[in-house]
C-alpha positions as CSV (number, residue, x, y, z in Angstrom):
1,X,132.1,15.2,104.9
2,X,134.5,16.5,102.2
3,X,137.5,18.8,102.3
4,X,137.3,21.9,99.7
5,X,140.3,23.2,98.0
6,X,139.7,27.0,96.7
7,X,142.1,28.0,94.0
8,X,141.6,31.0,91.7
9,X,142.9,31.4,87.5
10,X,143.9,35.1,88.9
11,X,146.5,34.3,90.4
12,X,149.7,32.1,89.6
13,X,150.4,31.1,93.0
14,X,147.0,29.3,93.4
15,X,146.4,28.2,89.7
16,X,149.8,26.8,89.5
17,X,149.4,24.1,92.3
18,X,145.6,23.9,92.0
19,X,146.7,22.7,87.7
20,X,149.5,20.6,89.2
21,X,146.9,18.4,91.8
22,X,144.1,18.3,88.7
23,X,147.1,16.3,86.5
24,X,147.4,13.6,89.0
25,X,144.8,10.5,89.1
26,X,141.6,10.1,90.4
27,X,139.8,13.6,89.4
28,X,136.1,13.7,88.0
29,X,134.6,16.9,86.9
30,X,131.9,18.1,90.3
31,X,129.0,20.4,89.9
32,X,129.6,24.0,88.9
33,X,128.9,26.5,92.5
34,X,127.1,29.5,91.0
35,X,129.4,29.3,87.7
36,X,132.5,28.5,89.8
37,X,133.6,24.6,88.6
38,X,134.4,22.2,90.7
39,X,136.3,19.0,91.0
40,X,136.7,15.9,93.3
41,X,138.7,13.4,93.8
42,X,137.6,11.0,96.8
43,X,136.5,12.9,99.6
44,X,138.4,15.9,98.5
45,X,136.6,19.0,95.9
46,X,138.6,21.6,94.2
47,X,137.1,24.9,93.5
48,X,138.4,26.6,90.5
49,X,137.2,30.1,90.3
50,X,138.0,33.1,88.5
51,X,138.1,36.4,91.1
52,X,140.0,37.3,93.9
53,X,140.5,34.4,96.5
54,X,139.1,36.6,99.6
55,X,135.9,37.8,97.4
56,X,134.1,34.7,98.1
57,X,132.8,34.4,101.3
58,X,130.5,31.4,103.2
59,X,132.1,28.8,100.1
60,X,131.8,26.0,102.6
61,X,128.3,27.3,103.3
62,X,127.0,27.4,100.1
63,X,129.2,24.4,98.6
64,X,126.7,22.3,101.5
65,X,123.1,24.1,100.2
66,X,124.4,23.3,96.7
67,X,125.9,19.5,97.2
68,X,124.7,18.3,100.5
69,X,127.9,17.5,101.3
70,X,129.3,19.0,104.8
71,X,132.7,21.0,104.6
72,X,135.0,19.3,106.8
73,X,137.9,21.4,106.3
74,X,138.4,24.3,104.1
75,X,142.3,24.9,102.2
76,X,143.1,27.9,100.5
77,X,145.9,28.2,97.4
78,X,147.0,31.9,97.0
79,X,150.3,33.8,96.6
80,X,152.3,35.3,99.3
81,X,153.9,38.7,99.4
82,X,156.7,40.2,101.5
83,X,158.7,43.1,101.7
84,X,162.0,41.3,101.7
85,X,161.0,39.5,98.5
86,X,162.6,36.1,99.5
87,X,161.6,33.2,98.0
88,X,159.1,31.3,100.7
89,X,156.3,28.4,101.1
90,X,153.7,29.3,104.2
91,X,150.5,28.4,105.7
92,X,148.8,30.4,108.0
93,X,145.1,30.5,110.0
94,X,142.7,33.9,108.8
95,X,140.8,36.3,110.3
96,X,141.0,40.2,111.6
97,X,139.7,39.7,115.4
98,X,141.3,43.1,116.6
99,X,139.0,44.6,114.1
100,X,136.6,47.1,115.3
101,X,133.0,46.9,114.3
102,X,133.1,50.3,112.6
103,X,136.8,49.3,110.4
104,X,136.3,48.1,107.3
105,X,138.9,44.8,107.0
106,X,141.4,46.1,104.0
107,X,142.0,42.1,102.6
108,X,138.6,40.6,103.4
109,X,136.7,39.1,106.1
110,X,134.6,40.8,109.1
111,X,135.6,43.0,111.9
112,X,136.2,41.0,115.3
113,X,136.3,37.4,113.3
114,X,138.2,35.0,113.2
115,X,137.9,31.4,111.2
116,X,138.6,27.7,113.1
117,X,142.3,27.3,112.5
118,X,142.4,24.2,110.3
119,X,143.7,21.3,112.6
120,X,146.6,20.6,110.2
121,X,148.6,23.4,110.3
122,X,150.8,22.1,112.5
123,X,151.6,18.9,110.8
124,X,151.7,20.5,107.0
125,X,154.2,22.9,108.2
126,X,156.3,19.9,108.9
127,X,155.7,18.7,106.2
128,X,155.9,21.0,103.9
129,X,159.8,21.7,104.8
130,X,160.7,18.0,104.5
131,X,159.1,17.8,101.3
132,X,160.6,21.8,99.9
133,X,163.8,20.0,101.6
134,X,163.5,16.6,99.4
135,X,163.0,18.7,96.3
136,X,165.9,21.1,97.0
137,X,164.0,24.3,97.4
138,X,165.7,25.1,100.7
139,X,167.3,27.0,101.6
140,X,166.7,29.0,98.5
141,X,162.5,28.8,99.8
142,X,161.6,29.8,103.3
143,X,159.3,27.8,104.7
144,X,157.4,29.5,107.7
145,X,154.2,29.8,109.6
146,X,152.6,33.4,109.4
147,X,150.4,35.3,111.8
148,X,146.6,35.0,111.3
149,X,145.3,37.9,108.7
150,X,142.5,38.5,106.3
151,X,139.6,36.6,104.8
152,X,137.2,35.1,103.3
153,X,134.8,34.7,105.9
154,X,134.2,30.8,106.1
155,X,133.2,28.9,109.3
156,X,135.2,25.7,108.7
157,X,138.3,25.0,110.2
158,X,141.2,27.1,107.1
159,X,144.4,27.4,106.3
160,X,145.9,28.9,103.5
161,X,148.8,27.8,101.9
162,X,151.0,30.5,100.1
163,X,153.8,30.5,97.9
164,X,155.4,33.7,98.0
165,X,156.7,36.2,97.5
166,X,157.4,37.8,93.7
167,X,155.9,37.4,90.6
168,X,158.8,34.9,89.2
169,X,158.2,32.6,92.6
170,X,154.6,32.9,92.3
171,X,154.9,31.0,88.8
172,X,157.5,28.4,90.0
173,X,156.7,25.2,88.6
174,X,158.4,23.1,91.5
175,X,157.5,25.1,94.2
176,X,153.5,24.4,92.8
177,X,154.5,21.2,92.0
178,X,156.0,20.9,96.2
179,X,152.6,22.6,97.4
180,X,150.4,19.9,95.1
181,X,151.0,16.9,93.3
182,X,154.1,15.4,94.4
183,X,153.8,16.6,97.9
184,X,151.9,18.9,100.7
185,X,148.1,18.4,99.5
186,X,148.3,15.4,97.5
187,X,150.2,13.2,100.6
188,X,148.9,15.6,103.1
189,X,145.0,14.3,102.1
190,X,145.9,11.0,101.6
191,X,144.8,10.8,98.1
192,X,148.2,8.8,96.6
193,X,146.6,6.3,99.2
194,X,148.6,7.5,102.4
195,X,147.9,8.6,106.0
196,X,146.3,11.8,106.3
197,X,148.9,14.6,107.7
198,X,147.4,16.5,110.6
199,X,144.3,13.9,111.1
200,X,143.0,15.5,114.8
201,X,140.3,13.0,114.7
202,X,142.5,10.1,115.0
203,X,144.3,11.5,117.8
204,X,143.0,10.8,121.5
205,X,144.2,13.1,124.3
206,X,146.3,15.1,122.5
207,X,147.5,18.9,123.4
208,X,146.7,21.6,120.8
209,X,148.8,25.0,121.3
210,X,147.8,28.1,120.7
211,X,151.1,30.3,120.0
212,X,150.6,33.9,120.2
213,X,153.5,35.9,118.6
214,X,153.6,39.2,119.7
215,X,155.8,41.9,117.4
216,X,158.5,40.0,116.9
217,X,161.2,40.7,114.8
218,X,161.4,38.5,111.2
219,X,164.2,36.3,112.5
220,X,163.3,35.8,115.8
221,X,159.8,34.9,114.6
222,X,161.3,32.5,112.3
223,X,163.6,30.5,114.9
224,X,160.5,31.1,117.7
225,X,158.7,28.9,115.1
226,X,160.5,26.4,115.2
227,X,161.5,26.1,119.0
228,X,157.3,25.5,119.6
229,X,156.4,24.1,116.4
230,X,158.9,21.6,114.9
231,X,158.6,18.5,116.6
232,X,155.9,15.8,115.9
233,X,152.7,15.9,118.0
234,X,152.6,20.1,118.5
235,X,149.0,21.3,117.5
236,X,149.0,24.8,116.1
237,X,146.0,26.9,116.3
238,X,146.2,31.1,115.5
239,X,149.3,33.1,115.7
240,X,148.2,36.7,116.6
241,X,150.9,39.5,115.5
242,X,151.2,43.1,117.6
243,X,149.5,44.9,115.3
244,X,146.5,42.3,115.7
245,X,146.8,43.2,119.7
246,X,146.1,46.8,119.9
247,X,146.0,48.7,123.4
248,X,145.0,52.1,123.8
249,X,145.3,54.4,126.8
250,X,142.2,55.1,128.5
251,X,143.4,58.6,129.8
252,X,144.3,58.0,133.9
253,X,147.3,56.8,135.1
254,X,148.2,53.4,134.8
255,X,151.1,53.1,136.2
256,X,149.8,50.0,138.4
257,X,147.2,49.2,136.5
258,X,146.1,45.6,135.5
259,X,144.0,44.3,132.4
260,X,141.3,45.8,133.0
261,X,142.4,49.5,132.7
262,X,143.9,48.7,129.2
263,X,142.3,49.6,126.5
264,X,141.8,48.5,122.8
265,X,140.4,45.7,121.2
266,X,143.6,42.9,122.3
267,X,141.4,41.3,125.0
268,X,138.7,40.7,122.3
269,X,141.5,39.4,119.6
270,X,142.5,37.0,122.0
271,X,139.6,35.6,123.3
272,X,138.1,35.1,119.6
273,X,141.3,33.0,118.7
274,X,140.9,31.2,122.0
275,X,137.0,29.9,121.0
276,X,137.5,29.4,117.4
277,X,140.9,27.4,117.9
278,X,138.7,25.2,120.8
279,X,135.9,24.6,118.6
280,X,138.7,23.0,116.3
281,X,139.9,20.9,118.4
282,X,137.1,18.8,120.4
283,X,138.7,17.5,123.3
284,X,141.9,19.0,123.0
285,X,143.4,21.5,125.7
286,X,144.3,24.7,124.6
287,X,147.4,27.3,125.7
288,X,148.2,30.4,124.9
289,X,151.9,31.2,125.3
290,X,152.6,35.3,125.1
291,X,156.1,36.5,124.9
292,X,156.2,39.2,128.0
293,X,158.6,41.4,127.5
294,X,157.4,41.9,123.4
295,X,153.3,42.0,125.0
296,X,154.9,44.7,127.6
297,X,156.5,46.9,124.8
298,X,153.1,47.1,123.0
299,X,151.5,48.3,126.8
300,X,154.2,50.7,127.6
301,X,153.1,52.7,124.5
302,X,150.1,53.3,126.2
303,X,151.9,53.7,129.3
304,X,150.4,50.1,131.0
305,X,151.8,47.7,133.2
306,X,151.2,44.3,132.0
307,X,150.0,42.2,135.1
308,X,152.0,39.3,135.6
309,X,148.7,36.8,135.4
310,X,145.7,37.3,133.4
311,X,142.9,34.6,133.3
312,X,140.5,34.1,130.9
313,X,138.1,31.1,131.7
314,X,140.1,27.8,131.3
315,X,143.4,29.2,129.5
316,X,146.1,31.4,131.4
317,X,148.6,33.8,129.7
């Protein structure tokens, strides 16, 4: 079983780190995938391909039908854009599961989808500050987790990994050089020789949390993060934003209503993060924490109470 790397020459932000982990030791020129070359380095292949990064769907798929070798794990390299422009390093799960079947997904993927939330999210966001730390990038660099959102469709556990969020940050040589060769992927794989960051497998009886943030504001996402997700041993599965839980009134009064009378595709969002971030973690125990007063804010625009317990086979919110 290998773990792919997906970079892209279109964009800085990927190229730059994906350039950066090709300079250190070990690599060997891999089989082209349908003209897209390839590289390994242990059990680790970096693709190198020239269109968008969320044009490319099934790569684990068709990397196995080409190789034979099973995708473990896939990591995406890509650039990161924000309204506020401020310099940041993120990694985040994808998918669009509050998409309806008839909404076409404006950044990739497939309506009501979501990927396996790579196992290590929780771990490489740990690690990713104490190495942006190390190399002085904070607190110029932000270093967050961001809510699950777009494609590529892929069915191996992903994460992207984002450096963000202008042009001149996209092209940063240290922050690549933090995101690849002297830190996240390169110690985060084990391939200078370490422990593997994030390693689910070697953990027995372990608890994997499922965080849902819901339509928070920037900074109280930002410290919320850190509350749940900064200490050792916290598993991080999807992170589903308000606009990824939408509700819509179903036209009676509601005014006592319960789950069932709300309508909208949130119940659908949640239970596709719920299966995909179980079937990431065999063995683990999965929670869902909700914020109530933000989840009752997005029901009271549809005029809904939110019921004070809603249960969804094994997890509770």
């Amino acid at each position: 079983m290998v773990t792919l790397i997906v970079s892209t020459t279109a964009d800085a932000a990927s190229i730059g780190p994906a350039s950066a982990l090709l300079a250190m030791p070990g690599w060997l020129p891999g089989p082209s995938l349908q003209e897209i070359p390839s590289f390994k380095n242990g059990e680790v292949r970096l693709l190198k391909q020239d269109t968008s990064i969320i044009s490319e769907d099934h790569l684990d798929k068709r990397w196995e039908v080409l190789t034979g070798e099973v995708v473990e794990e896939t990591i995406f390299l890509s650039r990161h854009t924000a309204v506020s422009n401020r310099p940041s390093l993120t990694v985040h799960p994808i998918g669009v599961p509050h998409l309806r079947d008839d909404e076409i997904p404006p950044q990739g993927g497939k309506p009501g989808w979501a990927a396996p939330p790579s196992p290590r999210i929780g771990a490489w966001l740990r690690l990713l500050k104490t190495i942006a730390n190390s190399h002085n990038l904070i607190p110029e660099f932000e270093v967050t987790l961001e809510a699950t959102h777009h494609g590529p469709v892929i069915n191996s556990p992903t994460m992207f990994v984002e450096i963000g969020s202008t042009e001149e940050h996209w092209k940063r040589q240290d922050a690549a050089q933090v995101v690849a060769s002297v830190g996240l992927i390169w110690e985060g794989l084990g391939l200078g020789g370490g422990v593997k960051a994030g390693d689910w497998k070697r953990v027995a009886e372990m608890m994997v949390i499922t965080k849902f943030f819901l339509a928070l504001e920037a900074d109280i996402m930002h410290l919320g993060i850190w509350i749940l997700f900064g200490h050792d041993g916290v598993w991080v599965g999807h992170l589903l934003s308000g606009y990824a839980l939408p509700m819509e009134d179903p036209g009676k009064s509601n005014a006592q209503g319960d789950a069932k009378d709300i309508g909208g595709t949130w119940k659908h969002a949640i239970n596709v993060a719920y299966e995909v971030t179980k079937s990431a973690f065999p063995s683990g125990e999965v929670l869902a924490h909700l914020d109530q007063n933000e989840f009752q804010k997005l029901a009271e625009k549809g005029h809904h109470r939110v019921p004070e317990r809603a249960e969804h086979k094994d997890w509770q919110a």
